[in-house]
C-alpha positions in Angstrom: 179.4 -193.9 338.0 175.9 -194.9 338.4 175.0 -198.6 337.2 171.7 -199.2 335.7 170.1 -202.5 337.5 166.6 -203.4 336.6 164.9 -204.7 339.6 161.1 -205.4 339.6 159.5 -202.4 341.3 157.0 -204.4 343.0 159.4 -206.5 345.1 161.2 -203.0 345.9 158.5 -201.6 347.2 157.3 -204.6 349.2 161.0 -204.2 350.5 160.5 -200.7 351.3 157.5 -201.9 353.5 159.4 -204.0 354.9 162.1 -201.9 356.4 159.2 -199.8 358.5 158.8 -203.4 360.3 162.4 -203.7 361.3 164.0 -203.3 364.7 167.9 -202.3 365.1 170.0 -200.5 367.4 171.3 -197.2 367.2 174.6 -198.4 366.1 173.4 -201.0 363.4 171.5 -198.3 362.3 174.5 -196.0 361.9 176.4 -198.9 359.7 173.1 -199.7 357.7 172.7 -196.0 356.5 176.6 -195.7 355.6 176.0 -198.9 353.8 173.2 -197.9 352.1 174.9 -194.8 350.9 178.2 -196.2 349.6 175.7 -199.0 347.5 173.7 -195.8 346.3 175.8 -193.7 344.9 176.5 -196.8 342.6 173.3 -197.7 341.5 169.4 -195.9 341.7 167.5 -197.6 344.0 165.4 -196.0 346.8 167.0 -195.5 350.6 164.5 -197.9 352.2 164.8 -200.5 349.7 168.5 -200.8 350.3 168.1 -199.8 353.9 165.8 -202.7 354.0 168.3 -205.1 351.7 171.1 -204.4 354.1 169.1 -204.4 357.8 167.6 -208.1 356.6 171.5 -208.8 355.5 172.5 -207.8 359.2 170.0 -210.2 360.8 170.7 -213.0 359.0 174.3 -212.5 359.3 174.0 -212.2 363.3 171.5 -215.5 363.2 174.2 -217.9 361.0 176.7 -217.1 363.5 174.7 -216.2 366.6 176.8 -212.9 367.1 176.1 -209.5 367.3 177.3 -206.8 365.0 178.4 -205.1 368.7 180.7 -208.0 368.9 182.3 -207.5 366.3 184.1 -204.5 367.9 185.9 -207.0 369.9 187.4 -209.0 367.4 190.9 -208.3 365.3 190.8 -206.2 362.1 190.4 -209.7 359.8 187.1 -211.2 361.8 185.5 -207.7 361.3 186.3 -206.9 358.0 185.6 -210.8 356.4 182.4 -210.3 358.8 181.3 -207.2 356.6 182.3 -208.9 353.3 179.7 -211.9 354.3 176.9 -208.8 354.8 177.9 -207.3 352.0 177.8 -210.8 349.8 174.3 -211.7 352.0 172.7 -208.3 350.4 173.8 -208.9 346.9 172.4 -212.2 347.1 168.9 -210.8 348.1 169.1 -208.0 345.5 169.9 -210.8 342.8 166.5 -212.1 343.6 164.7 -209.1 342.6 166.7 -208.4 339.1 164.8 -208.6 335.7 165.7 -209.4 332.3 168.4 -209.5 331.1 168.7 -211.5 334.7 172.6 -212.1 334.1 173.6 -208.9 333.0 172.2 -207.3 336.3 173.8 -209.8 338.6 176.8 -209.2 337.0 176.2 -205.2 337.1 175.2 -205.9 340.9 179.0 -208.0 341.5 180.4 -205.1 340.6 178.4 -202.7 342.9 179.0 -204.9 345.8 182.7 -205.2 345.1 183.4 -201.3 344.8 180.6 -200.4 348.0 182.4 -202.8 349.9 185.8 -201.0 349.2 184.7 -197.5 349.5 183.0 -199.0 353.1 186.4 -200.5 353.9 188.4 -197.1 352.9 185.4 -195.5 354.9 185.8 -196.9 358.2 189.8 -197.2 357.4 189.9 -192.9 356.8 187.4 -192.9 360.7 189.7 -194.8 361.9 186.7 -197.8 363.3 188.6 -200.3 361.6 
């Protein structure tokens, strides 16, 4: 099922821009796309606007706690997965920014998105065993 958020197309594209300007690794790239694709097939909104939502949600994640995601590997099960739901909840966040009227209706569309990409990413990584 496919929710319909309105988000102002402007900001979108400016965020589609944006993601030609960013620098990740090979890896974060690998968990941005996978990402990007459990979020999509919830909700229409174009790869390099959510590749961009979630690459900016990766940086700032890594600057609060001055970590990498490539540290995460190293830590147990719990760190990695509460570290995902704080990437996950720092994308939402930056997408709620962007929603138009009715403003509470699409926040409330986009909880849900997050919720269910974040456990199809979760059952993802659980069924390749990189959990």
């Amino acid at each position: 099922m496919t929710y319909a958020i309105q988000f102002n197309e402007k900001q979108l594209q400016c965020l589609e821009f944006d993601y030609a300007k960013i620098r990740i690794n090979h890896e974060q790239v690998k968990v941005v796309q996978l990402i990007s694709n459990e979020l999509r097939v919830l909700m229409a909104i174009s790869p390099l606007a959510m590749k961009s939502i979630i690459s900016s949600a990766f940086s700032e994640w890594q600057l609060n706690k001055n970590l990498l995601i490539s540290d995460l590997q190293n830590k147990p099960i719990n760190e990695r997965i509460m570290a995902f739901k704080e990437i996950f909840n720092l994308g939402k966040k930056a997408l709620k920014c962007i929603v138009e009227e009715p403003v509470e209706k699409n926040e409330q569309l986009l909880d849900i998105v997050f919720e269910k990409g974040f456990k199809m990413f979760i059952e993802h990584l659980n069924r390749s065993h990189r959990i």
